[in-house]
N, C-alpha and C positions, 0 to 999 in steps of 0.2 A: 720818829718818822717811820711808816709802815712803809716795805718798799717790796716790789713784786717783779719779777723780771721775767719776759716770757719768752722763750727759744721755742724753735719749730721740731727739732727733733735731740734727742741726747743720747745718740749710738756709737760715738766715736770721737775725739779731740782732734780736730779739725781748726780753721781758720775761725769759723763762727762761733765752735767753743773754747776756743782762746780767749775771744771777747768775752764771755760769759765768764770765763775763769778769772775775768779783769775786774769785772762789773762787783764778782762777789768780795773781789778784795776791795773793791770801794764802798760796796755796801754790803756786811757783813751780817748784818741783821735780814737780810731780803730773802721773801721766800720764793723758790722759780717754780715755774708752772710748763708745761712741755705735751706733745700729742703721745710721744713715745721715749720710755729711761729705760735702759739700760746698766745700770750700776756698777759689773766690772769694765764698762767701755770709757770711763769716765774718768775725770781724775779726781785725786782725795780733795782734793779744796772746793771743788761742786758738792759734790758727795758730803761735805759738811751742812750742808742747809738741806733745809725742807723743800722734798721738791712733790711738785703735785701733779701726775702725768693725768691728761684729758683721756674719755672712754676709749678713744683711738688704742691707748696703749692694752687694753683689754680682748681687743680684736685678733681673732686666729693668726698668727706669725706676724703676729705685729712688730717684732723686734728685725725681723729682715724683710718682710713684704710691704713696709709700713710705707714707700709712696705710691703703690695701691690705692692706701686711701685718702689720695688727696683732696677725691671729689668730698670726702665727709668731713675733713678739717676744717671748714668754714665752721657748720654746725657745732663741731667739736669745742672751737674757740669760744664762740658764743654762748656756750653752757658754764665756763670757769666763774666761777666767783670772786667777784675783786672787791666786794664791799670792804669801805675801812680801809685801803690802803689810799698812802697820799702822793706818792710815786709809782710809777709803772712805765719799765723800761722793755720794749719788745725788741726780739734780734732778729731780723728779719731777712731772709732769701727765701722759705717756703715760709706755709700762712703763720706768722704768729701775731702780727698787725690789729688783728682782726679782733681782738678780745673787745668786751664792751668794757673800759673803764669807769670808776667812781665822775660824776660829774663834778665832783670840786677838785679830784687827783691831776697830776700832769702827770700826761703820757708822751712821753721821749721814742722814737722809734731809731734804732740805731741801724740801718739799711744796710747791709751787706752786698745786696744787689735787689731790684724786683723781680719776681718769680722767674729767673728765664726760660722755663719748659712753659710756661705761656705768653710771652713779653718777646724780649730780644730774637731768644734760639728756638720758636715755636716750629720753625719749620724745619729746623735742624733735627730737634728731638723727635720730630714727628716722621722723617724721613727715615730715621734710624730703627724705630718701632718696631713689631712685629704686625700683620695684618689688622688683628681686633683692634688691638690700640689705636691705630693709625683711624680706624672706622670710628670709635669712639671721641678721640682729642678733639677734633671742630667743634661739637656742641658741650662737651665736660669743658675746654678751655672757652667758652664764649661765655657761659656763666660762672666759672670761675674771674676772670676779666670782670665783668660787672662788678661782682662783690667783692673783687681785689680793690678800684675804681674806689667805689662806696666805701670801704672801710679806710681808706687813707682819712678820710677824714674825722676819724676818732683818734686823729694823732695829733698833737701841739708842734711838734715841733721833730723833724727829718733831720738826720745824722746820716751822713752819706760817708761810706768810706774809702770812695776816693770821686775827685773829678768826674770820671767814667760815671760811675752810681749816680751823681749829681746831675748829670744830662737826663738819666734814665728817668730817676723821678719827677722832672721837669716835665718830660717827657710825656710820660705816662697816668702819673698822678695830677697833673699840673702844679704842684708844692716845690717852694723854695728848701733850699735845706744850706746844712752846714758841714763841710767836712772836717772832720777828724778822722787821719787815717786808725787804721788798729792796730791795738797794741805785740808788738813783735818783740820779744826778750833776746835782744843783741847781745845783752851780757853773756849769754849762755853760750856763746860762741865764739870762738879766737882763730887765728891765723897760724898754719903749721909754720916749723921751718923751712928754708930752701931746700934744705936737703931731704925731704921729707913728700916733698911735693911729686907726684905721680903723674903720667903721662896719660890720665883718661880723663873724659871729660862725664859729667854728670845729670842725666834727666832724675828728678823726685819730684815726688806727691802722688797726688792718686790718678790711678791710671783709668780717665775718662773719656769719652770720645769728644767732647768739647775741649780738652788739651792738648790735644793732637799729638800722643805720644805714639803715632804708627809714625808720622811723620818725621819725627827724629833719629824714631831706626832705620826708617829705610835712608833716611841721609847717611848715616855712619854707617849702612852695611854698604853703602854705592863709596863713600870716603874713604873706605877700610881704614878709620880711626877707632880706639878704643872708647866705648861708655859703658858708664855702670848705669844700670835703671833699680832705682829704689822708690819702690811703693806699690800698695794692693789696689785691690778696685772693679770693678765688672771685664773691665779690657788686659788684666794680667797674660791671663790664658792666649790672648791675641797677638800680645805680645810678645812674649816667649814664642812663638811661631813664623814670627816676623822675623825675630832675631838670627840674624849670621852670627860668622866667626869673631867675629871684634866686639859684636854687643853681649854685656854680660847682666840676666836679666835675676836680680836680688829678691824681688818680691819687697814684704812689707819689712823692716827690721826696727830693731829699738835704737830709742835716741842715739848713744854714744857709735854706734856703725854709721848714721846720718852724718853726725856731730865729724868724724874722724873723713867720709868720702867730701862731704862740704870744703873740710880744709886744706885737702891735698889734691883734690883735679885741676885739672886745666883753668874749664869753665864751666857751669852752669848750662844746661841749654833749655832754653823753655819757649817752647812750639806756639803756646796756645794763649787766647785773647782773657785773662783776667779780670775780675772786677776791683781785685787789689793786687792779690798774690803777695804770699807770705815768702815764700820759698824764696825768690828769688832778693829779698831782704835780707835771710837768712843764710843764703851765700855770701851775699856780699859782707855782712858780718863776719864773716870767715876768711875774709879778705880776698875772695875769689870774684872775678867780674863772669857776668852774666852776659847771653846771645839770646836774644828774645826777639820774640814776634812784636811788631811796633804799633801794636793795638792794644787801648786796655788799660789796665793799671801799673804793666810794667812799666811803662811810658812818663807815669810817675815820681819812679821808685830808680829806676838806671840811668845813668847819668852819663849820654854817648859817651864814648871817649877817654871816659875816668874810669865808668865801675863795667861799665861794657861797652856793644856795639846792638845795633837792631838790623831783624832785615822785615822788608815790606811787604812781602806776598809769605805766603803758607807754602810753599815748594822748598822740594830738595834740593835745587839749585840755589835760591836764595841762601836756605840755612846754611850751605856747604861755602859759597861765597861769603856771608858774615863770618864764620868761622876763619876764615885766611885773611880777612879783613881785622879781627882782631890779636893776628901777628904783628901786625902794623901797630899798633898804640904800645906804649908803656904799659907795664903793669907794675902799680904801685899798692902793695896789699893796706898802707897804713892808710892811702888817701882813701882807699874803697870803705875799709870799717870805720873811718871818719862819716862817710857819706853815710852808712847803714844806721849809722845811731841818731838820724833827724827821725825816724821812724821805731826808739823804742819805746818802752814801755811806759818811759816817766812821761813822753808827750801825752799819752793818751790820756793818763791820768788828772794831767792838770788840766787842758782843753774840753774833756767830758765835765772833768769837775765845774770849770766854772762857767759852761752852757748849762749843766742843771741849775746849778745855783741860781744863775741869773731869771732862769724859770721860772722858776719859785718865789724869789725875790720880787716878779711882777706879779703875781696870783696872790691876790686880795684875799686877807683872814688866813694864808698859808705861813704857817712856821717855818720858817725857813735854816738847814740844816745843813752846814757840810758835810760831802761825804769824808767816810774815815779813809786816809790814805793807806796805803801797803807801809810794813815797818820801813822796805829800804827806800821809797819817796821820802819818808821822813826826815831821813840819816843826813838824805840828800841836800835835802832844804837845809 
C-alpha cells in the first residue's frame, strides 16, 4: 500500500511533528510531502523517509520567513503529485489539506486545529501585526477562507485532536470528525523523589502570544514566587524583559533539563487556550499537576482536583488565586501519572489504526492493510 503523509511545515519538533513522527512509525513505507524541510530541525525517524518539500521550500529564506508565504501555499499544495498512492494522511493546522488526492485513495486529515491566523484567532493575529500585515490580512485571509472551505472537501474522513478541534471543524468546515487525541510518550517521563522536589513552579513551550506567557510572569513577579520559563519562540526577547527577581527565564533547552524541571516544580502553569496541548500531559506524566486556563484542550487532559486546578479568566488575579487554590488539594504524584497515561502513545496507535482500517475496509476494490505497529505496541499486545 502506497502511503503519503502531508505536514504543513518541517522546521522544528513540535506537537504536529510528534504526530508525524507517530504516523511514520505506523507507516514506514510512507513518503511525506511538506511546503518547507528543514533537516537538522527534525528528528532521525522523519529524516528516514522520503520527504518531498513543495516550491515554497525553494523561495528566498524560506526556512525562517516561510509563513510569508501562506498566501502561495494553496497553489503550492495543488502542484504535489499524489498519483498511485492508496493512502493519504495530511496533518493539518497551516494548509496541508489542500493537496488534490488519487480519486480511488483515502484521504485521512488528521486536524490539529483549522488555520487559526484566519479562523478562531483572526482578530488576535491581526491586532498584533505590524501595519502592512494588518492592511493586507482582510482580503489575503478572505480567500484564503474560501479555499480553506472548498478544500475540506477532498477529505474522507476528519481526525480532530481533541473535543475543542472537533467544534472547530463542525464549525467551520461543516464536517463530522472523530477524535483521537495525539500521541504523547508518557513513558519518557517519571516522577522525582520527595526530596528532590524544588520550590519553583514551571511555564514550557513556545513562547507565543496566543500562550500568554507575558501573562504568567507578571503573575509571579506581582506573587514573588519562583518560575522557571523554558522555551524559544518570537516572544523570548519580551520575556526576558518582563522578567523580575523570582522569574528565571531558560530559553530553549534539551530534553533531559525539560525532563529533570517537569519532575521537580511545584506546578506546571499554562496561561493559554490550547488545541490539545502536549505539555501539560507531559507534566502530569511527571507526576506534577498542572494550573491552567479553563479553555481549550487543557480542559481535556486535567483533571480538577486530581492532576490540577483551572482558573477562568486570563488575569493575574485569577492565576495567583488558582495557584493557592491548589494548596488546598492532595497532591498525589502516582494518581496524576496514572491520569497521563489515558493520553499515550499506544492509544493513538491503536484508534488511528483502526479508523484507517475501517476506511479502507468500506472503499470498494481497495486492499485493505494494517498499519505496521512500533516494536514496543508490539511487545505490548
Amino acid at each position: 500500500m502506497k502511503v503519503a503523509i502531508i505536514h504543513y511545515w518541517l522546521v522544528g519538533m513540535r506537537g504536529g511533528e510528534k504526530v508525524v513522527e507517530a504516523l511514520c512509525e505506523m507507516y514506514p513505507q510512507a513518503d511525506i510531502y511538506t511546503h518547507v524541510y528543514v533537516p537538522e530541525m527534525v528528528s532521525a525517524r522523519i529524516r528516514q523517509h522520503r520527504i518531498i518539500p513543495s516550491f515554497i521550500n525553494s523561495l528566498p529564506r524560506a526556512a525562517k520567513m516561510y509563513k510569508t508565504y501562506l498566501p502561495l501555499m494553496p497553489l503550492a499544495l495543488e502542484q504535489l503529485d499524489l498519483r498511485g498512492y492508496d493512502l493519504v494522511i495530511s496533518s493539518e493546522s497551516g494548509p496541508a489539506k489542500g493537496v488534490i488526492p488519487p480519486s480511488d485513495a483515502v484521504h485521512v486529515c488528521y486536524c490539529h486545529t483549522p488555520m487559526r491566523y484566519i479562523w478562531n484567532m483572526y482578530h488576535d493575529y491581526r491586532d498584533g501585526a505590524g501595519r502592512l500585515t494588518r492592511m493586507m490580512m482582510p482580503p489575503l485571509s478572505h480567500y484564503l477562507r474560501m479555499w480553506d472551505v472548498s478544500s475540506a472537501n477532498r477529505v474522507d474522513s476528519f481526525v480532530a485532536n481533541s473535543e475543542t478541534v472537533a467544534r472547530r471543524i463542525r464549525r467551520y468546515y461543516g464536517a463530522d470528525s472523530v477524535v483521537i487525541h495525539p500521541p504523547v510518550d508518557t513513558d519518557a517521563y517519571s516522577p522525582a523523589a520527595p526530596s528532590e522536589l524544588g520550590d519553583h513552579y514551571l511555564m514550557a513551550g513556545e513562547l507565543v502570544s496566543y500562550k500568554r506567557p507575558d501573562l504568567a510572569v507578571r503573575a509571579f513577579n506581582d506573587m514573588k514566587l519562583k518560575l522557571v520559563v523554558i522555551g524559544g519562540g518570537e516572544m523570548l526577547d519580551e520575556v526576558r524583559r518582563l522578567a523580575g527577581p523570582t522569574v528565571t527565564v531558560l530559553g530553549s533547552q534539551p530534553f533531559d533539563v525539560l525532563k529533570q524541571h517537569y519532575a521537580q516544580c511545584r506546578a506546571l502553569i499554562f496561561p493559554g487556550e490550547e488545541d490539545f496541548g502536549m505539555v501539560p500531559v507531559e507534566a502530569m506524566a511527571s507526576g506534577r499537576p498542572v494550573v491552567a486556563f479553563g479553555k481549550g484542550g487543557a480542559t481535556e487532559t486535567v483533571a480538577e482536583g486530581v492532576s490540577g486546578v483551572f482558573f477562568a479568566e486570563q488575569t493575574m488575579e485569577a492565576i495567583s488565586a488558582a495557584v493557592k487554590r491548589l494548596d488546598e488539594i492532595k497532591i498525589d504524584p502516582k494518581a496524576i501519572t496514572e491520569h497521563a497515561r489515558r493520553f499515550g502513545r499506544q492509544q493513538f496507535f491503536e484508534k488511528m489504526g483502526r479508523h484507517i482500517d475501517g476506511l479502507l475496509a468500506r472503499k470498494p476494490g481497495q486492499r485493505i492493510a494494517a498499519p505496521l505497529a512500533p516494536a514496543e505496541l508490539v511487545e505490548r499486545i
